[in-house]
N, C-alpha and C positions, 0 to 999 in steps of 0.2 A: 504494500500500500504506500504512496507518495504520500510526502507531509506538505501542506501546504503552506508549511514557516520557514522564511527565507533565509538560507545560509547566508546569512550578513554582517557585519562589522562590528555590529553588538554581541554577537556570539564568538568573536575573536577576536579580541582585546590586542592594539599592539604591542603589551606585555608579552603575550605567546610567542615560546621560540620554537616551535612545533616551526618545521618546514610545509611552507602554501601548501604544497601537492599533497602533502598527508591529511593536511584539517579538514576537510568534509571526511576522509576515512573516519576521523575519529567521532565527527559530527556522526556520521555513519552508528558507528557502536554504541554511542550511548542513544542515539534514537531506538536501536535493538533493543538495548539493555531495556529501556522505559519500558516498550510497548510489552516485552516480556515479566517483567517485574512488579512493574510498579501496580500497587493497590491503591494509593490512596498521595495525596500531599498536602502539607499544610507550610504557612508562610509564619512562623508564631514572630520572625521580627523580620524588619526590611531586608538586614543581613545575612539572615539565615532560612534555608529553606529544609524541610525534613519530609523526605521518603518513606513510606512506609512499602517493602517489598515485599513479595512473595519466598515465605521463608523456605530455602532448600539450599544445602553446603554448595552446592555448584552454582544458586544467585549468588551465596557472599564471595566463594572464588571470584567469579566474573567482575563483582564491581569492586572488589579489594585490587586484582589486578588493573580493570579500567583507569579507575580512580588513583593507583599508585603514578602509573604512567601521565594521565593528564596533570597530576603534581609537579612530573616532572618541566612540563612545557609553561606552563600557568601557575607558579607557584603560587601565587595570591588566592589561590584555595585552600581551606582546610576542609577536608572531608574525613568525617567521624562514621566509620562503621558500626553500628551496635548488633550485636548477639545475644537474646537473653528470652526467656522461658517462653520460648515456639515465635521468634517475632526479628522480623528483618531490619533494620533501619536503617537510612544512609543519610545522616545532614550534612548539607554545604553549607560553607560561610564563607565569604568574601567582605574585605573592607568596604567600607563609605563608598570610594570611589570607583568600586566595579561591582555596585548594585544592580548596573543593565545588564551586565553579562550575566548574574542571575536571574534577573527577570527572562530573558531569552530562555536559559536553561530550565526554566518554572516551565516559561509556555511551551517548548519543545518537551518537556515531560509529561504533562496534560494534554497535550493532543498526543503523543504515542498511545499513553496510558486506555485514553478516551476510545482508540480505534480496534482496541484489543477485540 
């Protein structure tokens, strides 16, 4: 299924040292990741966004490794995996100043989620 939300400059901050030709791959994977995992999301502050995934040891492989790799291009993430009695979670936080690259990352995880 095609996403309707444009790979654009808000979802790739000129912080990213991710080489051009890779960034929609990676757009690519966590579009997968979403539409695969994700149950649920909530925004509890501007800066922080939290996932609620579908728990199974091979979603938290998948976004321990995604999420370790996009650290490395984008370090202005922090991404908090949680594990704990039958329950997935993945929050992102990013500073003040790359709130839009989370908003993108919100709306590109609701519409995967949404198309499941």
């Amino acid at each position: 299924m095609t996403q309707n939300i444009a790979f654009g400059q808000e979802w790739v901050p000129s912080a990213c040292t991710l080489p051009t030709a890779e960034q929609p791959l990676r757009v690519a994977e966590f579009d997968a990741l979403f539409a695969d995992t994700v149950q649920s999301l909530a925004r509890p502050e501007r800066t922080r966004l939290r996932l609620e995934l579908a728990f199974s040891p091979e979603h938290a492989a998948r976004a321990a490794e995604l999420t370790a790799r996009e650290n490395g291009c984008c370090s202005f993430f922090t991404f908090t995996l949680t594990i704990a009695d039958g329950s997935l979670t993945l929050e992102v936080a990013v500073p003040q100043e790359q709130v839009e690259v989370l908003d993108a990352l919100q709306a590109r995880a609701g519409a995967a989620s949404a198309s499941m």
